[in-house]
N, C-alpha and C positions, 0 to 999 in steps of 0.2 A: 909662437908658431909662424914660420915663413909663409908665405904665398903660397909656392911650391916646393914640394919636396926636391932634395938636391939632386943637381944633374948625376947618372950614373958616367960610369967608364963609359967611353965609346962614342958615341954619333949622335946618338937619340936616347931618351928614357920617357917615360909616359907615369902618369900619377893619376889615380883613379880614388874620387871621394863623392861628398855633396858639393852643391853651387856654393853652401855658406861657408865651405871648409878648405873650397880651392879661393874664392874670394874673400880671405881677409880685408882687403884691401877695396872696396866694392865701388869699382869704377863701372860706369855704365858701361864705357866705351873699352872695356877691358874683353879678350878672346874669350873668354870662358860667359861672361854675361849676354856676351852680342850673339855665343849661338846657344844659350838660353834665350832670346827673347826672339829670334827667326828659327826656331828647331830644326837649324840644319848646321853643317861644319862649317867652321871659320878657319882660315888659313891664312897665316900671320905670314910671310916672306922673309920678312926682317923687320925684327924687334927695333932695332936701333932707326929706321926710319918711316914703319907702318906708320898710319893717320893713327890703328886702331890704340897704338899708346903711348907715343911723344904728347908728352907732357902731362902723363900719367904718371903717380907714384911707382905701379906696377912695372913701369917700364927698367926702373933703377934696377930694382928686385931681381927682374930675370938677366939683364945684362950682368950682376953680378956673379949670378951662375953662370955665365957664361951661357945662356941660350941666345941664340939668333933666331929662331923657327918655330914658331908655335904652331900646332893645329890641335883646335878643341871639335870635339861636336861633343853631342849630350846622349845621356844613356839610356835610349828609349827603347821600352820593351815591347816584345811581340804581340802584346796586348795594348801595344800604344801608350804608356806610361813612360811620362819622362821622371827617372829615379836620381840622376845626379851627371857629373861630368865626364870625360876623360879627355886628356889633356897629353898628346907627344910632343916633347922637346926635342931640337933638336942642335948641335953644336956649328954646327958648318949652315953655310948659305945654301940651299937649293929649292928645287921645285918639285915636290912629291910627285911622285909618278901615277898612273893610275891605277897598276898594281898594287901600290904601298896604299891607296886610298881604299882601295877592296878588302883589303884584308885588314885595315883598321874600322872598314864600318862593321866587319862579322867581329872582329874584339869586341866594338862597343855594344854589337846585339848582343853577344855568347854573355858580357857582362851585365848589361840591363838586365837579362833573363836570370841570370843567377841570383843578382841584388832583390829583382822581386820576387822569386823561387824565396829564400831566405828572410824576405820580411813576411812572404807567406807562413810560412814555417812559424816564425815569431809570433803571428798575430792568432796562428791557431794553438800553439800553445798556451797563450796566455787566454781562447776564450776556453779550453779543457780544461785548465785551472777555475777559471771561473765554475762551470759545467759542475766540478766533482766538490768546488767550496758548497754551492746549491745546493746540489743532489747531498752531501754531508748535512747541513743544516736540514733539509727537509725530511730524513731518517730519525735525525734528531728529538726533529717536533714529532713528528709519528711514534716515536720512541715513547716521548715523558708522555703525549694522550695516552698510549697503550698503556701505563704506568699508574696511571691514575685513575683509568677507567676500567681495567682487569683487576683481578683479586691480586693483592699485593703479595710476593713471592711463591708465587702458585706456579703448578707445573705447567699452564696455560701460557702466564703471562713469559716463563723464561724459555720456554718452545719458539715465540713468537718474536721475541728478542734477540734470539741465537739465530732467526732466518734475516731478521733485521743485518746484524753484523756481516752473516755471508754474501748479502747483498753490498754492505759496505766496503768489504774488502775486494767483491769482482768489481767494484766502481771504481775501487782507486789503482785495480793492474790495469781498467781499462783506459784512464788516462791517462795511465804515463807509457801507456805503446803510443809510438811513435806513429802508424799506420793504423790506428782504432780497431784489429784484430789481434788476438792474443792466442798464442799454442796451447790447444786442449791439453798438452800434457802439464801444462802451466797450472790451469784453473784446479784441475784434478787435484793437484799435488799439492795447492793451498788449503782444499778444503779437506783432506785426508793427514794433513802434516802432523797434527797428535797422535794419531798410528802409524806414525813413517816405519816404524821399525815393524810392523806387521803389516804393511799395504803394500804388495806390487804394481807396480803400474807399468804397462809396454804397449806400443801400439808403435804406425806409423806419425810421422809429422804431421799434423793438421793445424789448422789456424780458422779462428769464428770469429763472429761478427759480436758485437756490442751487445744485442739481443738474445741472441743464443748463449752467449759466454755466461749471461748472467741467469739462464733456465739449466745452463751446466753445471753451473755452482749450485742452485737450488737442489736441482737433483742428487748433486752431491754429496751434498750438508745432509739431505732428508736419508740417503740411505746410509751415511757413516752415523749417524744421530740412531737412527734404529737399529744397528750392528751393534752399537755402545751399548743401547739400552736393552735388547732382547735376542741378539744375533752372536755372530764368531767373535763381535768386540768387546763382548762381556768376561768371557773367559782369558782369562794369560793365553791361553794355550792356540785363541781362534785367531785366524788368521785371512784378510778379502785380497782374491788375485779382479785385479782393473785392467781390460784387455780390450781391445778394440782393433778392427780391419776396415779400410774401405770397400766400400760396392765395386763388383765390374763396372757401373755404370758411372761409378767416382760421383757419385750425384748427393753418397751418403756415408756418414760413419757409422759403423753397428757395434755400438760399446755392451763388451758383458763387465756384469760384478757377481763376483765369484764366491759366496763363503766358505769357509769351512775347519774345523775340526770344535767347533762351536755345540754349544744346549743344543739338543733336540728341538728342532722349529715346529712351530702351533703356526697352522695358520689363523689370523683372526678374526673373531666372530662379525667385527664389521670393519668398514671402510674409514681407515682414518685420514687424516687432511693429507698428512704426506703422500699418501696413494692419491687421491681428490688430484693433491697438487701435480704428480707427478705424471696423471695420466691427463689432466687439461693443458702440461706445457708439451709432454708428447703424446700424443693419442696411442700410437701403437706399440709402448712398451709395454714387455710382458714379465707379469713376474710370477716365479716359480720359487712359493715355499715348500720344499724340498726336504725331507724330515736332516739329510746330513748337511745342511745347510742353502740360506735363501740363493737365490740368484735371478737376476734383472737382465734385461737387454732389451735394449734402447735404440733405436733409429735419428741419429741425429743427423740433421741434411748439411750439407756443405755444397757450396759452389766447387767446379771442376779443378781452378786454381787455386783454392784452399789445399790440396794434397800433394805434398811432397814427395812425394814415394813412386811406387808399383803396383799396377791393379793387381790385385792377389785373388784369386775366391776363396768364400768368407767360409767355404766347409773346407777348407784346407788349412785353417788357422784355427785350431782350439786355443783358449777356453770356448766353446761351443755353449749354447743356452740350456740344449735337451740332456 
């Protein structure tokens, strides 16, 4: 590895790294060190006779590129973070102007900012990873206690196990979105995907939060799980339409689920967990079993930029509840 990278065509070229990657060679008294250790620009004149590297190794180095002109300053970011160097060469003898020195400190800002924009990025990726390793293992354990402490292959314990999984799987599209929101039409269509060929699903673009994505999948899992077992997903023939409009007020999504050509629906004689569940993570859904098939509608709130779309009104968009 050189010093620095080799001079381009033309007049000047600039090389942008870390202090340890532009100083191979790690002179104290070397441009790039000296405005590391005073965080400001250093401006070299001339190589071949600055103090800053007669009789410095680095001095050979850049003379054999053919630099005469150094000017380093350091890449310090709008949060005051110094992240690394940059470094213009330049071929001919002169004296940067104060134009050219304007417009190289907004380079090395525009740069600082992006280096730590990008290790920002790096450093929350890597604690999401951790996050959904955690959150994996802690399912896990809750898993095998559930396992050993419910009746073994009971309809209790694999109820309890399939809401396990659903929660597993909104864990892991939630961390690998990029922006920790995920497209409701996402969540849906994971947790309905064994009936893809009998689920519609349409609505406008929405995106939710961490929280809510993963009371959408529950909701989800609880009413494709009761369709399988008692509803339109028992029979070949039933079929759930999944439809959804925002509010005027964009404040809220109002998702219907639709069955139909399904058994004859009973409603039941008492309150099971899925309902318990469904009405503690939204209080105001309502559900209507319907003898030609159930159907739900749900209020799920969203912030105003979560909606990609057009305020529509919600009685001008069937499937409708009543």
């Amino acid at each position: 590895m050189s010093l620095y990278s080799a001079a381009a065509t033309g007049n000047g070229s600039a090389h942008v790294g870390s202090p340890l990657l532009l100083l191979e060679v790690r002179d104290d008294a070397a441009a790039c060190a000296s405005a590391l250790q005073t965080g400001s620009r250093i401006i070299v004149q001339d190589v071949l006779t600055s103090e800053t590297f007669v009789g410095q190794q680095s001095q050979k180095i850049l003379l054999d590129e053919d630099i005469r002109v150094v000017i380093s300053a350091p890449l310090v970011s709008s949060l005051r973070h110094t992240l690394g160097m940059l470094s213009t060469h330049f071929r001919e003898i002169h004296e940067p102007e104060a134009r050219e020195l304007h417009y190289m400190d907004l380079l090395t800002r525009l740069a600082a900012d992006y280096l730590e924009r990008k290790r920002g990025q790096e450093i929350e990726k890597i604690l999401l990873q951790e996050v959904q390793h955690r959150s994996n293992n802690l399912l896990a354990v809750v898993q095998a206690i559930a396992h050993h402490t419910l009746a073994p292959n009971s309809e209790a314990t694999k109820a309890f196990e399939d809401r396990l999984l659903a929660l597993a799987q909104c864990n892991k599209q939630i961390t690998k979105a990029i922006t920790g929101r995920l497209p409701l039409r996402d969540l849906i269509r994971s947790q309905v995907e064994a009936f893809s060929s009998r689920v519609t699903i349409h609505g406008p673009d929405v995106t939710v939060g961490s929280q809510l994505a993963q009371n959408v999948s529950l909701l989800c899992h609880e009413l494709v799980t009761n369709a399988a077992k008692y509803g339109a997903l028992k029979e070949a023939s039933g079929t759930v339409e999944i439809a959804w409009v925002i509010s005027a007020s964009r404040d809220a999504v109002v998702l219907n689920w639709k069955e139909q050509h399904g058994p004859p629906v009973v409603a039941p004689q008492r309150r099971g967990f899925g309902t318990m569940l469904l009405k503690a993570t939204f209080p105001t859904a309502q559900i209507d079993y319907a003898p030609d098939g159930l159907r739900c509608q749900v209020g799920i709130p969203i912030e105003k930029h979560d909606a990609n779309t057009v305020v529509f009104d919600i009685s001008e968009h069937p499937p409708n509840f009543a």
